[in-house]
KEKOLDREN-775440 format. One record per residue (C-alpha): x, y, z. Coordinates in Angstrom, 2 decimals, padded with zeros to 5 digits, always signed. Layout:
BEGIN
<rec><px>X</px><py>Y</py><pz>Z</pz></rec>
...
***
This chain:
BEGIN
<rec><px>+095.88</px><py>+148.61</py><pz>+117.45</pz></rec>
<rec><px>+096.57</px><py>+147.90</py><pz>+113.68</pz></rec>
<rec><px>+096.85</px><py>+143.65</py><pz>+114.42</pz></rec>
<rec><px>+092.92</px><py>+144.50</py><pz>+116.08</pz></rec>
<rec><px>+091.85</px><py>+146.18</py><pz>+113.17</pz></rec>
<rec><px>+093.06</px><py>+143.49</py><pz>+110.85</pz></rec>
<rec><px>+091.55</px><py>+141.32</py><pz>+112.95</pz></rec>
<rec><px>+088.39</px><py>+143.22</py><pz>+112.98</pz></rec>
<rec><px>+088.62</px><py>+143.86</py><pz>+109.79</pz></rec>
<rec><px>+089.08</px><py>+139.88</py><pz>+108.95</pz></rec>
<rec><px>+085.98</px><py>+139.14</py><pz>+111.21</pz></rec>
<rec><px>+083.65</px><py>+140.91</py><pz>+109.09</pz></rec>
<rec><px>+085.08</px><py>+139.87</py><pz>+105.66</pz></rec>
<rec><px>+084.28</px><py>+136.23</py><pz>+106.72</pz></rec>
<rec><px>+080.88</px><py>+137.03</py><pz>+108.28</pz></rec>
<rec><px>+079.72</px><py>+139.45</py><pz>+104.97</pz></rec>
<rec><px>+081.08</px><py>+136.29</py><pz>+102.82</pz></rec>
<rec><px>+079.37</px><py>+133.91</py><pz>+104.79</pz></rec>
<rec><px>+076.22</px><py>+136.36</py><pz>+104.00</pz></rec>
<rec><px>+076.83</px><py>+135.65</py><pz>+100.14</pz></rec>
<rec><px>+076.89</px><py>+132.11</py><pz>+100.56</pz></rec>
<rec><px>+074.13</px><py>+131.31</py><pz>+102.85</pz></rec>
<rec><px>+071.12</px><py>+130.82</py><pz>+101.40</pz></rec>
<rec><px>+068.47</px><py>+133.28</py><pz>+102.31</pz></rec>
<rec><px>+064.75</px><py>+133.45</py><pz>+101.84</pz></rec>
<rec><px>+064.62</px><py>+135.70</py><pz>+098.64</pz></rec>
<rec><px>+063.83</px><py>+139.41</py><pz>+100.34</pz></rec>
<rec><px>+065.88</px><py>+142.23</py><pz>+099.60</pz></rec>
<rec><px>+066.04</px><py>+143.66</py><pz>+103.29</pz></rec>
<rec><px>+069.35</px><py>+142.80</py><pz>+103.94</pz></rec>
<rec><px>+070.21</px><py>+144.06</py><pz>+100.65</pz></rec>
<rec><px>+069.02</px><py>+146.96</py><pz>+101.16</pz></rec>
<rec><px>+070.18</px><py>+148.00</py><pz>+104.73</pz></rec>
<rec><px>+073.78</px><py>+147.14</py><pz>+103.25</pz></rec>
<rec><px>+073.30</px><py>+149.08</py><pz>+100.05</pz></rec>
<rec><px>+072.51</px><py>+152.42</py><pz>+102.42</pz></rec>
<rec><px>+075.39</px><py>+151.36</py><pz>+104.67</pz></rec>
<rec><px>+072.55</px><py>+152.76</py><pz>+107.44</pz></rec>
<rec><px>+070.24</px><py>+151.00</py><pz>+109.48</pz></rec>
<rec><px>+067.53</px><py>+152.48</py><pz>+112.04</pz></rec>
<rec><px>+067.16</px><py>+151.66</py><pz>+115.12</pz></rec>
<rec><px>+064.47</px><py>+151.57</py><pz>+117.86</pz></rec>
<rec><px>+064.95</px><py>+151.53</py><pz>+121.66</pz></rec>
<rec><px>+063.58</px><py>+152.41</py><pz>+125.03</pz></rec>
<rec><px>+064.70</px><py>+153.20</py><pz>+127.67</pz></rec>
<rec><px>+065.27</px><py>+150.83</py><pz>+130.77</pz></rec>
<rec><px>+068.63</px><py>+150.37</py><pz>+131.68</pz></rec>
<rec><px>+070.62</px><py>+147.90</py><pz>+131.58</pz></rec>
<rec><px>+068.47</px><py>+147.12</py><pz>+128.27</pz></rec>
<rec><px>+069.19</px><py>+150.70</py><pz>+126.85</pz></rec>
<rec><px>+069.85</px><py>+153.85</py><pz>+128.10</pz></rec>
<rec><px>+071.79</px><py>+157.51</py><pz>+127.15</pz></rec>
<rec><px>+074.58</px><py>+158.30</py><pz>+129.08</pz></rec>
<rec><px>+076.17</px><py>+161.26</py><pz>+130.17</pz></rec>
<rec><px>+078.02</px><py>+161.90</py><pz>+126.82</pz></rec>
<rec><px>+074.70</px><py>+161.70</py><pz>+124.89</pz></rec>
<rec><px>+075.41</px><py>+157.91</py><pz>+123.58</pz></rec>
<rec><px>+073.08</px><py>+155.26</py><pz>+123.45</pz></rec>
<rec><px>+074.16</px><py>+152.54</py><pz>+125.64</pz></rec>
<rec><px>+073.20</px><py>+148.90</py><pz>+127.41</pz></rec>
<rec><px>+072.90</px><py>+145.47</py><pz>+126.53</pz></rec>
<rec><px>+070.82</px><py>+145.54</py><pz>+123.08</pz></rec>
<rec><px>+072.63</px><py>+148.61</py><pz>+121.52</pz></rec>
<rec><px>+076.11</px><py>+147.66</py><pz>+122.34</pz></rec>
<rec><px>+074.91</px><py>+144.05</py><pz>+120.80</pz></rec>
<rec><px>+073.71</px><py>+145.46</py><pz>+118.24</pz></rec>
<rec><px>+077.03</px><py>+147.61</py><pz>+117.15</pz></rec>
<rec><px>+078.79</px><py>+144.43</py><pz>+117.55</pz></rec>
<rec><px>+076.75</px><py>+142.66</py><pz>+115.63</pz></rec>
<rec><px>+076.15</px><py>+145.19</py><pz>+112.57</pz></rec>
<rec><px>+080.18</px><py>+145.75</py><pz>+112.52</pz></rec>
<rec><px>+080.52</px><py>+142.32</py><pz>+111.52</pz></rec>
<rec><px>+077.86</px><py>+142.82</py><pz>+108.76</pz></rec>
<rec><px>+080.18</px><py>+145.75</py><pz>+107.63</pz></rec>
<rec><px>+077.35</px><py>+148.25</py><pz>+108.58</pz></rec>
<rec><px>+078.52</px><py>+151.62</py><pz>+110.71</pz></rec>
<rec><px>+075.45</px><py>+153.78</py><pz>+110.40</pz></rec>
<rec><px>+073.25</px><py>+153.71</py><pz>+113.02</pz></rec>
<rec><px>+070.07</px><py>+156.26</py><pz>+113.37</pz></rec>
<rec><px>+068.49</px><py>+155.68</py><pz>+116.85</pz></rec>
<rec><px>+065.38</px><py>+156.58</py><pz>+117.81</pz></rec>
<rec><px>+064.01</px><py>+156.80</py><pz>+121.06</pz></rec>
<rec><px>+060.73</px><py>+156.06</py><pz>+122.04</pz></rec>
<rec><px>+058.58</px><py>+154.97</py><pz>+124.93</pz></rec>
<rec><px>+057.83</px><py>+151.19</py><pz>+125.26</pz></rec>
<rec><px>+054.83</px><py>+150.56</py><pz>+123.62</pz></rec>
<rec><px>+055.14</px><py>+152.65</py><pz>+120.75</pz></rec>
<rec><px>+058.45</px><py>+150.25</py><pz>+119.63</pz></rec>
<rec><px>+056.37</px><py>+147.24</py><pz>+118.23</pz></rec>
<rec><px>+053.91</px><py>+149.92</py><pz>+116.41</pz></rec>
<rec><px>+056.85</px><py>+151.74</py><pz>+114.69</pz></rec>
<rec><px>+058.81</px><py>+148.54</py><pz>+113.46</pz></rec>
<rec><px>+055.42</px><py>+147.33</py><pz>+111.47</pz></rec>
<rec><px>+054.89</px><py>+150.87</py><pz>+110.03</pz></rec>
<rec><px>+058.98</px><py>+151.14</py><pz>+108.75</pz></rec>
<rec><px>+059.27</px><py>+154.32</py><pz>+111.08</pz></rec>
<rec><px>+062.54</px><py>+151.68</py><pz>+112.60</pz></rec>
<rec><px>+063.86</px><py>+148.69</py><pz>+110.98</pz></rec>
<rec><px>+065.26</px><py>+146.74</py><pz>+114.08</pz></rec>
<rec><px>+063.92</px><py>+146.99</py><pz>+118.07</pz></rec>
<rec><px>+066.78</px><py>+146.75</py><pz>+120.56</pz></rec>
<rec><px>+065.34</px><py>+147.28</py><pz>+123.83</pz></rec>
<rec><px>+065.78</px><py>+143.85</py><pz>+125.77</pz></rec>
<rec><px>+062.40</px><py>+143.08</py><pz>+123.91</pz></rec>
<rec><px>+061.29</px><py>+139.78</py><pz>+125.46</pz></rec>
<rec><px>+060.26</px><py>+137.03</py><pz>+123.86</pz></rec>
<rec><px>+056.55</px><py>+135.68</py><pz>+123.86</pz></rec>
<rec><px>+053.98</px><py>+133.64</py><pz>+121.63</pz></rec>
<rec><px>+051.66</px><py>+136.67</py><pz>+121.06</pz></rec>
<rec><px>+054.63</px><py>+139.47</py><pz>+120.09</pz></rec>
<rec><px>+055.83</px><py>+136.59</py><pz>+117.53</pz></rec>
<rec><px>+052.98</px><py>+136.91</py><pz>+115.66</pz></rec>
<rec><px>+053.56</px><py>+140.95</py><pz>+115.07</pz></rec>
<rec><px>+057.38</px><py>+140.48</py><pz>+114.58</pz></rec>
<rec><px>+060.62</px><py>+138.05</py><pz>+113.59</pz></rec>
<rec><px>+062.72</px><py>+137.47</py><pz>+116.38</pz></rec>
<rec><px>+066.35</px><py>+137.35</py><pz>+116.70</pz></rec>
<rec><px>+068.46</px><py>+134.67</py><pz>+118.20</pz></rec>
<rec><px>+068.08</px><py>+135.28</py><pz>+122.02</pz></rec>
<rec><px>+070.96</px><py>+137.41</py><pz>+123.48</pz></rec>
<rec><px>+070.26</px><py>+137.06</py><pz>+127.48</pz></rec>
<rec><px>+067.98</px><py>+135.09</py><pz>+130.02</pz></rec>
<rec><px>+065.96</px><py>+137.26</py><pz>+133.16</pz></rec>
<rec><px>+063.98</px><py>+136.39</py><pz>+135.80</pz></rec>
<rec><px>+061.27</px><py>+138.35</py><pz>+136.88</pz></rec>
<rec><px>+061.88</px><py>+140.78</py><pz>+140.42</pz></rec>
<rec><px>+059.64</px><py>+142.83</py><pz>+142.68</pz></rec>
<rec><px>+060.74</px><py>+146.26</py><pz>+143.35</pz></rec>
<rec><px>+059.46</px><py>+147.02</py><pz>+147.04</pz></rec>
<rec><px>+059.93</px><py>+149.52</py><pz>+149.73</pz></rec>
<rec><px>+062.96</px><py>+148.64</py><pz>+151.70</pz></rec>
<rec><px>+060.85</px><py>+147.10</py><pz>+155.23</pz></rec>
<rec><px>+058.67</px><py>+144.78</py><pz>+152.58</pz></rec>
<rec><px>+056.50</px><py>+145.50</py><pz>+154.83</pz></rec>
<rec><px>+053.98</px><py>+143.12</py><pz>+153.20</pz></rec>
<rec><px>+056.57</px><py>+140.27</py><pz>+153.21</pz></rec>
<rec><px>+056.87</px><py>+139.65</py><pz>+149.26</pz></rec>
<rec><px>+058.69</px><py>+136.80</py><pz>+148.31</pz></rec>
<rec><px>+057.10</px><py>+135.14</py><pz>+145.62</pz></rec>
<rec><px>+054.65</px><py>+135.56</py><pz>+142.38</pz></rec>
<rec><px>+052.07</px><py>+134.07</py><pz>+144.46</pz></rec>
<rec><px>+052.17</px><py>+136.41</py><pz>+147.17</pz></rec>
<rec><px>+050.89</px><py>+138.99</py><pz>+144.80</pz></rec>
<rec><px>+047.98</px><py>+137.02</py><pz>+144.36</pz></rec>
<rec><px>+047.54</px><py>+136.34</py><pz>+148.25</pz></rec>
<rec><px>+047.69</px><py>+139.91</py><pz>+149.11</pz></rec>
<rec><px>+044.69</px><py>+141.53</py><pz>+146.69</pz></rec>
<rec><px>+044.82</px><py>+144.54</py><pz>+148.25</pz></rec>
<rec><px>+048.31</px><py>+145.42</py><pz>+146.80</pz></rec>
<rec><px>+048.82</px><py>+147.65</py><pz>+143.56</pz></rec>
<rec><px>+051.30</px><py>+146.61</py><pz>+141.40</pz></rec>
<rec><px>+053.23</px><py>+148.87</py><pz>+138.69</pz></rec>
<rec><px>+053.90</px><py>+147.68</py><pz>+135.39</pz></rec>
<rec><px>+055.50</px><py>+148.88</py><pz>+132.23</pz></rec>
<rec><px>+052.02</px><py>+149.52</py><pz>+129.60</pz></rec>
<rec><px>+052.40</px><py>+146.51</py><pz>+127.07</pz></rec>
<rec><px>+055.52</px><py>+145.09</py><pz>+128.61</pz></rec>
<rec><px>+055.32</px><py>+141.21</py><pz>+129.79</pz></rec>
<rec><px>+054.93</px><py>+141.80</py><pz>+133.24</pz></rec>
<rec><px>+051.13</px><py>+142.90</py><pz>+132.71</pz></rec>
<rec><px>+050.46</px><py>+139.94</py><pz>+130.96</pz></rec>
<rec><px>+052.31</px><py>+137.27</py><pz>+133.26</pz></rec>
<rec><px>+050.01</px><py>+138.92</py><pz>+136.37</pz></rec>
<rec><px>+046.79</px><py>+138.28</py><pz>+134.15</pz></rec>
<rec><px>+047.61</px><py>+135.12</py><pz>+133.24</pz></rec>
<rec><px>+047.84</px><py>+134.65</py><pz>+137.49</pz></rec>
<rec><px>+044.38</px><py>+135.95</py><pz>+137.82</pz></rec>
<rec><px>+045.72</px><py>+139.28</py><pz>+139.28</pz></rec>
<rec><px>+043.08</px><py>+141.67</py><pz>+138.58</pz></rec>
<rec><px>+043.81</px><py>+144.55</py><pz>+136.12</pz></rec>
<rec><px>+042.51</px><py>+146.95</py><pz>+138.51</pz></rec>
<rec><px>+044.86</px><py>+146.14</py><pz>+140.91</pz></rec>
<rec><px>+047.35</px><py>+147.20</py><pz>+137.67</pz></rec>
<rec><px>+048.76</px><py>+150.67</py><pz>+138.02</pz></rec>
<rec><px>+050.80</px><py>+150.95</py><pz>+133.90</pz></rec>
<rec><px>+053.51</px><py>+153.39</py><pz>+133.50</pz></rec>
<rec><px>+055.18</px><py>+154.83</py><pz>+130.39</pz></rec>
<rec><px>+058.88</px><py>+153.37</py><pz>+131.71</pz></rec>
<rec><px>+060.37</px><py>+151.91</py><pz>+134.42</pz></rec>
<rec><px>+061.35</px><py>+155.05</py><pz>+136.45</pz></rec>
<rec><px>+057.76</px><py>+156.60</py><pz>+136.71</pz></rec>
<rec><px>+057.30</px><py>+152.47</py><pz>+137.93</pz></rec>
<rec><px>+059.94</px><py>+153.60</py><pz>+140.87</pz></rec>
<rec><px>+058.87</px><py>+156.67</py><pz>+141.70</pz></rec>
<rec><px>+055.02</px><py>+155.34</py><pz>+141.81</pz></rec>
<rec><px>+056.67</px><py>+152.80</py><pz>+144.83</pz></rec>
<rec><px>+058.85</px><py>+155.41</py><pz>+145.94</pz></rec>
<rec><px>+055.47</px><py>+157.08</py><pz>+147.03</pz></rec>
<rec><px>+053.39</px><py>+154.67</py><pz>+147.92</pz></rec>
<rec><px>+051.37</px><py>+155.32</py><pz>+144.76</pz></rec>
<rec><px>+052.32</px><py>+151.17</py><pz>+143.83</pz></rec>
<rec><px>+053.24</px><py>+148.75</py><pz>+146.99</pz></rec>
<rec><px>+055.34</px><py>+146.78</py><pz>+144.18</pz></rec>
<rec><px>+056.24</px><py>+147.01</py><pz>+140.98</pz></rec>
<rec><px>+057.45</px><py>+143.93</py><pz>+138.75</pz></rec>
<rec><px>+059.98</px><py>+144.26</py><pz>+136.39</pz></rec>
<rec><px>+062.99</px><py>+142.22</py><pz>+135.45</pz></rec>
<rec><px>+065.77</px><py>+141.25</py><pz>+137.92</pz></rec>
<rec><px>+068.45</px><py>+142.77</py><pz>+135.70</pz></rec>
<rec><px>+066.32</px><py>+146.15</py><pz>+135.59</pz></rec>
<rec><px>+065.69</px><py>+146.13</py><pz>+139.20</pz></rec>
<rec><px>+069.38</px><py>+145.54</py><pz>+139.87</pz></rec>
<rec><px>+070.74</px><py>+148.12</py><pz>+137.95</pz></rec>
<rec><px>+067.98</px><py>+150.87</py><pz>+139.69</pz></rec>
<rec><px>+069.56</px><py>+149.45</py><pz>+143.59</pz></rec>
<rec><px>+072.91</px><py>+150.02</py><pz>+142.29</pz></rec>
<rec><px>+072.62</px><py>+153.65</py><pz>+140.62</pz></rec>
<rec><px>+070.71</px><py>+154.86</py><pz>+143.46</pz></rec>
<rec><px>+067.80</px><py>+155.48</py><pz>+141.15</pz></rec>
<rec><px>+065.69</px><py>+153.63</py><pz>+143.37</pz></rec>
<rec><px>+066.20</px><py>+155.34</py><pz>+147.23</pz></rec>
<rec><px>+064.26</px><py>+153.20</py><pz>+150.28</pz></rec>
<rec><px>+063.49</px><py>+150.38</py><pz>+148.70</pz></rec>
<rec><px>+064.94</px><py>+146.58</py><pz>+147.99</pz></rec>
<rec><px>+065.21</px><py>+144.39</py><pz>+144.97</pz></rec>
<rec><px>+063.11</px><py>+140.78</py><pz>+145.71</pz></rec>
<rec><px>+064.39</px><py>+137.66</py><pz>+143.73</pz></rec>
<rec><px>+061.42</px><py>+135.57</py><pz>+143.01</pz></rec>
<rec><px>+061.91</px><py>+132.56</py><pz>+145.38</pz></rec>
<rec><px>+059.89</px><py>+130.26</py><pz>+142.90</pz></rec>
<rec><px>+059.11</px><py>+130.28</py><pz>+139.11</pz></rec>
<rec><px>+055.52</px><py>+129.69</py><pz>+138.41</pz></rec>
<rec><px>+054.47</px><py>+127.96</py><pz>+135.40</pz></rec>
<rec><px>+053.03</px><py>+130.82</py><pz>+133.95</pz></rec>
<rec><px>+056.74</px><py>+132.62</py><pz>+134.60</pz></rec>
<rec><px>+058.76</px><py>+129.42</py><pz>+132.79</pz></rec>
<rec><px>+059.18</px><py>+131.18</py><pz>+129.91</pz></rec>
<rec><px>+059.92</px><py>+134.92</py><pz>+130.94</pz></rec>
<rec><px>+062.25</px><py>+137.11</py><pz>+130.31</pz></rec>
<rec><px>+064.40</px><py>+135.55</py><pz>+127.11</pz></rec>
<rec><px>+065.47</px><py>+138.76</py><pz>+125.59</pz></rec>
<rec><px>+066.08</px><py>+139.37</py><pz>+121.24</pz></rec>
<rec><px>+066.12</px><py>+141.84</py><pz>+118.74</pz></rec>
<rec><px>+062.85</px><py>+142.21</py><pz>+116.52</pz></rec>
<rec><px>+062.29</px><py>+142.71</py><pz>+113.32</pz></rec>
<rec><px>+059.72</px><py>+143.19</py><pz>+110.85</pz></rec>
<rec><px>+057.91</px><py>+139.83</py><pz>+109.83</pz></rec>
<rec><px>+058.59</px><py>+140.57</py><pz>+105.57</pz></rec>
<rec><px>+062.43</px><py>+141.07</py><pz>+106.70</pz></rec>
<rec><px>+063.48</px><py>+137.66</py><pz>+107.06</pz></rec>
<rec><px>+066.61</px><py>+138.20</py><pz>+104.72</pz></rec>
<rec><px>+067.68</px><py>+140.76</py><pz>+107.18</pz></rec>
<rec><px>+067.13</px><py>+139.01</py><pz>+110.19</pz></rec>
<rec><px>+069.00</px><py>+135.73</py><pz>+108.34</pz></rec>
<rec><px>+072.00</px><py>+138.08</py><pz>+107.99</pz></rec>
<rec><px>+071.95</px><py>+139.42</py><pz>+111.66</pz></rec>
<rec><px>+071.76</px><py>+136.28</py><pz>+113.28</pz></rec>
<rec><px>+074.50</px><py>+134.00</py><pz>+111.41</pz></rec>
<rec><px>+076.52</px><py>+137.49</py><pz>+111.96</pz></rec>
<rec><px>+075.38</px><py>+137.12</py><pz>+116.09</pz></rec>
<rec><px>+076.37</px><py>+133.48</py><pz>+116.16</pz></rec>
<rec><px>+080.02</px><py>+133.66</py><pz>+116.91</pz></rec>
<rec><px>+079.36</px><py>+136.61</py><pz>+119.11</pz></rec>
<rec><px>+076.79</px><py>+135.56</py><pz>+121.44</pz></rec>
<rec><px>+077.84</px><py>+133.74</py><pz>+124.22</pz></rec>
<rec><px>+081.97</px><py>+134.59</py><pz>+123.31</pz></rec>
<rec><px>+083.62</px><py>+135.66</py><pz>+126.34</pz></rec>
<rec><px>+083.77</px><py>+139.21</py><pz>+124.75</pz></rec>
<rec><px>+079.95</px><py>+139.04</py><pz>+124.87</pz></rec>
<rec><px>+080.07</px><py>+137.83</py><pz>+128.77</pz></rec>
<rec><px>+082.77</px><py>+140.32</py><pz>+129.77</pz></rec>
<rec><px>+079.66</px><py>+143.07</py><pz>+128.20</pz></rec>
<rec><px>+076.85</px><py>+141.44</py><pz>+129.98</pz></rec>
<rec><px>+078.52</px><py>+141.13</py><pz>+133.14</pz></rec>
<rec><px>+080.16</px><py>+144.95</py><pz>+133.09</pz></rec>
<rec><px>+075.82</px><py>+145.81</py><pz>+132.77</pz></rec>
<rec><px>+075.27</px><py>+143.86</py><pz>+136.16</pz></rec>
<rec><px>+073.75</px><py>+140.77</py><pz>+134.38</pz></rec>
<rec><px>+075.46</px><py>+137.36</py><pz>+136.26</pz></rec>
<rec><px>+076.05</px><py>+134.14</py><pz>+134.59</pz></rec>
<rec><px>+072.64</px><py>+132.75</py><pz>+135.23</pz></rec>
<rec><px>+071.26</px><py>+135.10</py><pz>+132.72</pz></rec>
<rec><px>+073.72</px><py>+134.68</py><pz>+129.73</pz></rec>
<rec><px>+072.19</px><py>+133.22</py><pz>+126.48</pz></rec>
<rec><px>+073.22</px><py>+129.41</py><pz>+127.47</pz></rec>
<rec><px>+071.01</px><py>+129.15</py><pz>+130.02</pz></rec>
<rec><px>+068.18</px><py>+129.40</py><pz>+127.45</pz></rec>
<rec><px>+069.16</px><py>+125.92</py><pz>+126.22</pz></rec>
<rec><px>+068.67</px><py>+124.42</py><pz>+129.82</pz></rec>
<rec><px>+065.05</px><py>+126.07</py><pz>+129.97</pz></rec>
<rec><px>+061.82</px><py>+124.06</py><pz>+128.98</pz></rec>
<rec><px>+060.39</px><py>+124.61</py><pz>+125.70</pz></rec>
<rec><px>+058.59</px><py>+127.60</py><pz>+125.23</pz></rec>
<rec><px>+056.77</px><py>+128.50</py><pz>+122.04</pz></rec>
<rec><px>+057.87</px><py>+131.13</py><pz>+120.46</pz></rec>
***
């Protein structure tokens, strides 16, 4: 234990000097996060992105990241706030939070309301369906071939978005606040589908949160889908000196086999660790 905490210890002396010497783009936001040895912290909750466990701690893929992450920036105080989906975005630009970890995905429209973090994790999108499918889902397509179907989304996640850019009506929409009122609404036949992430829909099989119904890989990527799912911390667009700081911190983490091990413990397999997003087209961010 003391040769880790040297080690630790040695980690974040060389990322916080590395901080001093890097040049940065003049704001004080890093500064002052450091200064209050606190930082805030937005999240949702969708598991494996982020959840509370039993013990009352804020868990999954972007807050355990992000611990990792502001350890190395010699930062120890976190104040999390909970919220539903929709309202993250929102509180960032009003300084209610200073950082969004909540598997926030990346697209062209939410970069122009925030500054992204390096990407931490690549997704594909999944259909959540009774267990018979009895409408034989396989494929984004099929949503639009079947337009009697209701579909359940998360309100203002990427999902809603993807299925208007496919011409899927936005009646045939049903939004919900988070992803379990998105089960229960196929649970009982409120939704015949609902489309969320594969990691998402994974984690609801395996917990049992999801009873009677079956997780359905997306047997083709549309070109509309290409760029889905590539997951990063946000941040306010006047705090690039703070995200400058978090990222050179994340750059030895992400992708380390520490940060696998994490990934893969949270049901995420190797497809959707953050090298695959080099071996993606180009998507603007």
């Amino acid at each position: 234990m003391p040769f880790a905490r040297t080690t630790l210890l040695l980690i974040a002396a060389a990322v916080l000097l590395g901080m001093l010497l890097w040049p940065r783009s003049g704001d004080d936001s890093f500064d002052r996060i450091l200064d209050a040895d606190s930082i805030r912290i937005g999240y949702a909750i969708e598991p494996p992105y982020a959840f509370v466990d039993g013990d009352g701690e804020v868990m999954g893929e972007s807050p355990e990241v992000a611990r990792r992450i502001l350890s190395r920036l010699g930062i120890e105080r976190i104040s999390w706030y909970q919220m539903q989906f929709d309202e993250l975005i929102p509180a960032l630009q009003t300084g209610r939070i200073d950082v969004i970890a909540a598997g926030l995905f990346v697209t062209p429209a939410r970069a122009e309301r925030v500054l992204f973090s390096r990407k931490t994790f690549r997704a594909a999108p999944a259909l959540l369906v009774p267990d018979t499918n009895p409408h034989g889902l396989a494929s984004l397509l099929d949503l639009q071939r079947h337009p009697e179907l209701k579909i359940a989304v998360l309100e203002g996640a990427v999902e809603e978005s993807l299925l208007v850019d496919l011409h899927v009506s936005p009646s045939r929409l049903i939004r919900v606040p988070d992803a379990r009122t998105g089960y229960a609404a196929v649970g009982s036949g409120l939704a015949d589908a609902m489309l969320l992430s594969a990691p998402s829909l994974r984690w609801c099989i395996r917990h049992g949160t999801c009873p009677h119904a079956a997780l359905i890989q997306m047997s083709e990527r549309s070109s509309e889908a290409r760029c889905y799912g590539r997951g990063a911390f946000a941040f306010r667009r006047s705090d690039s000196g703070l995200a400058e700081a978090w990222n050179e911190a994340a750059r030895t983490y992400l992708g380390s086999t520490e940060h696998l091990d994490l990934l893969s413990g949270l049901g995420f397999g190797p497809a959707e660790s953050p090298a695959t997003i080099d071996t993606e087209p180009d998507c603007d961010d």
